[in-house]
C-alpha positions as CSV (number, residue, x, y, z in Angstrom):
1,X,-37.7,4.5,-6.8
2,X,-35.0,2.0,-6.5
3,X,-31.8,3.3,-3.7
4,X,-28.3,2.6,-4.6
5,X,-25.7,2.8,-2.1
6,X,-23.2,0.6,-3.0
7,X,-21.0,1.1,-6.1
8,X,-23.6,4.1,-6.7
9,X,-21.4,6.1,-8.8
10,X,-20.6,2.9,-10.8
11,X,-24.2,1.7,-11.0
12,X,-25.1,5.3,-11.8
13,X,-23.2,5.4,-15.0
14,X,-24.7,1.9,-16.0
15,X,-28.0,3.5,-15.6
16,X,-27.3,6.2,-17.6
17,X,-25.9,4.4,-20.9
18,X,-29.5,2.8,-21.3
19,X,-31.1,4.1,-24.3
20,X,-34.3,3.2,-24.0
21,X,-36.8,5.7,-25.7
22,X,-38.9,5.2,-22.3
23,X,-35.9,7.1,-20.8
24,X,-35.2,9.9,-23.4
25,X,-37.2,12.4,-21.4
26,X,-35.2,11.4,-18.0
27,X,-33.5,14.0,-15.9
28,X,-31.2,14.0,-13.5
29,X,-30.8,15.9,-10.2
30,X,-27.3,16.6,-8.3
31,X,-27.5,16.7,-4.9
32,X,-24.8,18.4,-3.0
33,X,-25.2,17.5,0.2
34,X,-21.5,15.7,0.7
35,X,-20.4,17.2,4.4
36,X,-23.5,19.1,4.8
37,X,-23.8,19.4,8.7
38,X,-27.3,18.0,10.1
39,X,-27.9,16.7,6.9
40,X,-30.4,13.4,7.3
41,X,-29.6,10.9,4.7
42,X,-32.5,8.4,5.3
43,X,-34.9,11.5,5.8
44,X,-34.7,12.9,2.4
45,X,-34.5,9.7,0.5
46,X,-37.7,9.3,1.8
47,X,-38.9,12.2,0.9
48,X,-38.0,11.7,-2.7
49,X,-39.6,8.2,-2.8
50,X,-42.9,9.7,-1.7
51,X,-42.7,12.4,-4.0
52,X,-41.4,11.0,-7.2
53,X,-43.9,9.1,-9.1
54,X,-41.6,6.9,-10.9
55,X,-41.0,3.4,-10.5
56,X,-37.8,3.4,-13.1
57,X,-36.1,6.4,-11.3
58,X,-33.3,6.3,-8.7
59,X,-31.6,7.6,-6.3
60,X,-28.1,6.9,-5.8
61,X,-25.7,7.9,-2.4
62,X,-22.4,8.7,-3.5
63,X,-19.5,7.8,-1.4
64,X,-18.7,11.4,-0.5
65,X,-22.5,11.9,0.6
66,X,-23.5,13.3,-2.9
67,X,-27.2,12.1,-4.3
68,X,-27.6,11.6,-7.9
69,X,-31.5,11.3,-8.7
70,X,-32.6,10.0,-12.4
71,X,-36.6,10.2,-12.8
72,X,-38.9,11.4,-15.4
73,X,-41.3,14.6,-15.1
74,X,-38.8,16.6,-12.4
75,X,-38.4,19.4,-13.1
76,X,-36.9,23.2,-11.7
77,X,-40.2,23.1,-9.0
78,X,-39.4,20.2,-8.0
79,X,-36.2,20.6,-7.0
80,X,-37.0,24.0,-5.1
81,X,-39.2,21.7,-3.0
82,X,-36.5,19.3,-2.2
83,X,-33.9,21.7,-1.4
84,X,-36.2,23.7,1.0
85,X,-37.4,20.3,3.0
86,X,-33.8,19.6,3.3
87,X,-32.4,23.4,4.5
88,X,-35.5,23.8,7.0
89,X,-34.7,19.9,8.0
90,X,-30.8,21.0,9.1
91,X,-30.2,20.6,12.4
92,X,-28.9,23.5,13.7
93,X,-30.9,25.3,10.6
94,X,-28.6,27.5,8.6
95,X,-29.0,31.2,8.5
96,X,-29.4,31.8,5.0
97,X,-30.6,29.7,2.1
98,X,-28.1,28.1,-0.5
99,X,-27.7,26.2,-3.6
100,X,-27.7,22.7,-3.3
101,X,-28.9,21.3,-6.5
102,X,-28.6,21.1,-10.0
103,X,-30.7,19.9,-12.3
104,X,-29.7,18.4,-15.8
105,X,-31.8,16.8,-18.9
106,X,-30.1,13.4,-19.8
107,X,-30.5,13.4,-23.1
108,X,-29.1,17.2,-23.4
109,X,-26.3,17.1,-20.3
110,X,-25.1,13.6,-20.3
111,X,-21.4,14.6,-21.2
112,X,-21.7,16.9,-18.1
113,X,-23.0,14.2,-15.6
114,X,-21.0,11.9,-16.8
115,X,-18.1,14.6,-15.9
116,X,-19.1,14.5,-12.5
117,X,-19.3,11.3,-11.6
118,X,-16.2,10.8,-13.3
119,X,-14.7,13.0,-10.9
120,X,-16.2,11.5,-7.9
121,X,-15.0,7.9,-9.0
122,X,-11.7,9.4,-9.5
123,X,-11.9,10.9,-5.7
124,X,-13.0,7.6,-4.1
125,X,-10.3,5.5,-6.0
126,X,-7.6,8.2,-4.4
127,X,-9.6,7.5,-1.5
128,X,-9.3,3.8,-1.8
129,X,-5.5,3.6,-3.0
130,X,-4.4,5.5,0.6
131,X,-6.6,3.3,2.5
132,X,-4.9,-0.1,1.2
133,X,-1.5,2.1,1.4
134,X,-2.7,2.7,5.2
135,X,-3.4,-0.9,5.4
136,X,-0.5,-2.2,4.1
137,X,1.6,-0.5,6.3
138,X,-0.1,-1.3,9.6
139,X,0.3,-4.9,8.2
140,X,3.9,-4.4,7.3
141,X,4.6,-2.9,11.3
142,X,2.9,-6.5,12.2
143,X,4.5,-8.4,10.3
144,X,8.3,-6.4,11.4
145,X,7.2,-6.4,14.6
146,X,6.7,-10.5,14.2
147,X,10.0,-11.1,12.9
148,X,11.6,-9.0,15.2
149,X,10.6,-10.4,18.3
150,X,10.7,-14.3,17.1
151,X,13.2,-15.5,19.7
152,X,16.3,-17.3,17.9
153,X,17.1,-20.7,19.6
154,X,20.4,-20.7,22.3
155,X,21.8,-23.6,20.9
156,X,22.3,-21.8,17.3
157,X,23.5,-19.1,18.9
158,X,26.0,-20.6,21.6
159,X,27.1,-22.9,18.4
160,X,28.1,-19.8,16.2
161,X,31.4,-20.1,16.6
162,X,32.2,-23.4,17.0
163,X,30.7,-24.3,13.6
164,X,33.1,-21.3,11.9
165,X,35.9,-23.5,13.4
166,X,34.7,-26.8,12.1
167,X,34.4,-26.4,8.5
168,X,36.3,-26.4,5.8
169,X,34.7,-24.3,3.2
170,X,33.9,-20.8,3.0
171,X,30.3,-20.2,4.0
172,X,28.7,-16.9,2.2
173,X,24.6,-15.4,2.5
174,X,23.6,-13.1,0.4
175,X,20.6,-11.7,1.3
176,X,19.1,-9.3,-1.9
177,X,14.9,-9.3,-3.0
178,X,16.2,-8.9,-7.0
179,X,16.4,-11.9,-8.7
180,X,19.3,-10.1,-11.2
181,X,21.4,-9.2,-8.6
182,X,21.0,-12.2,-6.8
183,X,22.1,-13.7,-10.1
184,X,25.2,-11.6,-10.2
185,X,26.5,-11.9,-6.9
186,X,26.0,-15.7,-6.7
187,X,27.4,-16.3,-10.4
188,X,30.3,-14.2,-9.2
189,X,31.2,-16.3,-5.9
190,X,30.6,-19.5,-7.8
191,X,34.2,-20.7,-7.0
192,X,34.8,-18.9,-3.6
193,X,32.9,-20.7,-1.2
194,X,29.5,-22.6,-0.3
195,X,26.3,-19.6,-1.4
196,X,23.5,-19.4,0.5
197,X,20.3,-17.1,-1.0
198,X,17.7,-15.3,0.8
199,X,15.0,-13.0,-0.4
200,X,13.5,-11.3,2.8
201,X,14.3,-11.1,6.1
202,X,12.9,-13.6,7.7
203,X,15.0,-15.8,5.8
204,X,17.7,-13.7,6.5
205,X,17.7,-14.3,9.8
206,X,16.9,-18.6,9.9
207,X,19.5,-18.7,7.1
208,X,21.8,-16.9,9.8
209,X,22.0,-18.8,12.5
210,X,21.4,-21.8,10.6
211,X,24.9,-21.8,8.0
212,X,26.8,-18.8,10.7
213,X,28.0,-17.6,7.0
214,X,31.9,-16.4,7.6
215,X,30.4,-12.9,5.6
216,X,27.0,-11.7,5.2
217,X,26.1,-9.3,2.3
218,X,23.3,-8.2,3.1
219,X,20.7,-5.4,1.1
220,X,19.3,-2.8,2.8
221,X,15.7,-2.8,1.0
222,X,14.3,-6.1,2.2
223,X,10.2,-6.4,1.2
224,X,9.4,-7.6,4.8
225,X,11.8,-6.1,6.9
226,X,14.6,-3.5,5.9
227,X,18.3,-4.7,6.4
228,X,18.9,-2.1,9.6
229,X,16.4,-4.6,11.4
230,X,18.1,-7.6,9.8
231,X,21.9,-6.0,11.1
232,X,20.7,-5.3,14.5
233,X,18.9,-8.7,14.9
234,X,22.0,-10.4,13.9
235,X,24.7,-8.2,15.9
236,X,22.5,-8.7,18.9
237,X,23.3,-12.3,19.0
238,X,26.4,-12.4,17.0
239,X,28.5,-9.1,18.0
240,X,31.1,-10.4,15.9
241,X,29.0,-10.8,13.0
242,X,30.9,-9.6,9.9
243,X,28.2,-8.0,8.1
244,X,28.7,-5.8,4.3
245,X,26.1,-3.7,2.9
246,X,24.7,-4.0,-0.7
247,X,24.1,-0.4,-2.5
248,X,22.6,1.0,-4.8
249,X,22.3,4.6,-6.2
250,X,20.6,6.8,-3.3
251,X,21.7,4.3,-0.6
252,X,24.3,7.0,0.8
253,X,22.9,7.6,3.9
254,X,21.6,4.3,4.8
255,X,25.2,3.0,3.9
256,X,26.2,5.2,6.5
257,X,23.9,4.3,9.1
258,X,24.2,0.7,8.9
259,X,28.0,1.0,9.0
260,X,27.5,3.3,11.9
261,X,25.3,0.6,13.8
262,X,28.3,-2.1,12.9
263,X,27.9,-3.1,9.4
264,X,32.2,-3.3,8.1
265,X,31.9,-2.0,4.7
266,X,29.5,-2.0,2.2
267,X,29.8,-2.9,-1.9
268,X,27.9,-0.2,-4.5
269,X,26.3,-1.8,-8.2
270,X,27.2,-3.2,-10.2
271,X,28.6,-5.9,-8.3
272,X,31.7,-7.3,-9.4
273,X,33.9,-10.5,-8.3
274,X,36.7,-8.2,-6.9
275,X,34.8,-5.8,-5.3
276,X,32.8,-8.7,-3.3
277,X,36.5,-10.9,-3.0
278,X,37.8,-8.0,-1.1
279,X,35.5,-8.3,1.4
280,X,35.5,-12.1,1.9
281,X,39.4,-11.8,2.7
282,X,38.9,-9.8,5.2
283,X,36.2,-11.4,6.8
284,X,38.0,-12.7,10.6
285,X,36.1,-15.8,10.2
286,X,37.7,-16.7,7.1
287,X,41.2,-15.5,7.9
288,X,40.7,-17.5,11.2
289,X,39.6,-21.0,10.1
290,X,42.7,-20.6,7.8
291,X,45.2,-20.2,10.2
């Protein structure tokens, strides 16, 4: 008897599409024993070893705790035997007996198995998907957490304004993570001032204190860090910071909680030359290094 235990439900399938006429007479057994408490894993897969005379056969461990057994010459007594060693094997024994396997002929149930290990791959890919979700997240609080807490240098900080004074040209970020809209906005400031990009956060924030843009539009759905992060960062060194909000549809109450923690306005899509010239004339830097 050869034990599968990883991929089982995959391996079990390849298994089962052999058609060899050495297998036409196989069966298989289903063994229900997925959160069974006092269940012994190793303990019954030896059991079957020692009582199955079939060096083709196998038993595969599901990943919910399910066995799937393919052999020739099982049959119904068979299976009463290895349903009673594992009851009278629970630890604490149950009170009462119960079903925990079925027994099907391959060459008669195969649509049947095949359903049921169709559902159990379906289970463990749920299964799978939230774990990387899970994953990704904890990763994603790392990562924030990384950004967040990089110290920005005093000299770019203590420089802000002084820079704002000393040039010439309007400086503009625009900080957005879709290539169209960055597209927009940028094709739409061509002639306005000097355009700075950034894609993430992290950028965001080097790109900051690096130009001290006059005006910052800035999107609140950032795929490292979210622009409420990105607007406190920056207002905690730069309290003068004149900051605008990118929307889209459904960004209502984020537009409101980012102008509540300082943000000056926000613009909704489609973005438009006026909509975004508005803002840069009212931007203090601007209307300072003017005067």
């Amino acid at each position: 008897m050869i034990v599968t235990i990883e991929k089982a439900e995959e391996k079990f399938l390849d298994v089962l599409d052999v058609p060899t006429i050495e297998k036409e007479d196989r069966r298989c057994i289903h063994l229900r024993t997925s959160g069974l408490a006092g269940f012994e894993k190793n303990q019954t897969i030896n059991f079957i070893h020692d009582n199955i005379d079939d060096q083709n056969g196998g038993v595969f461990v599901c990943e919910d705790g399910d066995f799937l057994i393919t052999a020739r010459c099982i049959g119904a007594p068979f299976v009463k035997i290895l349903q009673n060693f594992i009851i009278t094997h629970l630890k604490p024994r149950p009170a009462q007996t119960f079903e925990l396997a079925t027994l099907f002929e391959v060459k008669v149930d195969r649509s049947k198995i095949i359903k049921i290990v169709e559902e159990k791959l379906k289970t463990k890919q749920i299964k799978e998907n939230a774990e990387r979700e899970k994953q990704a997240r904890i990763q994603a609080q790392k990562n924030r957490k990384i950004i967040i807490d990089t110290p920005i240098p005093d000299t770019l900080v203590d420089s802000l304004s002084q820079r704002r004074k000393d040039r010439k040209e309007t400086e503009i970020l625009v900080v957005e993570d879709d290539s169209f809209s960055r597209a927009l906005v940028k094709k739409s400031l061509a002639e306005v001032g000097n355009i700075s990009i950034a894609e993430d956060g992290r950028t965001a924030l080097t790109q900051y204190f690096k130009k001290a843009p006059d005006i910052l539009f800035l999107d609140i759905g950032l795929p490292d860090i979210d622009g409420h992060d990105v607007l406190a960062k920056i207002l905690e060194h730069d309290p003068h910071a004149f900051i605008i909000m990118l929307s889209g549809k459904g960004d209502k109450d984020n537009i409101m909680k980012a102008i509540q923690n300082g943000a000056k306005g926000f613009v909704g899509k489609p973005f438009t030359r006026e909509k975004l010239s508005q803002y840069i004339q009212k931007s203090p830097h601007i209307q300072t290094s003017n005067q």
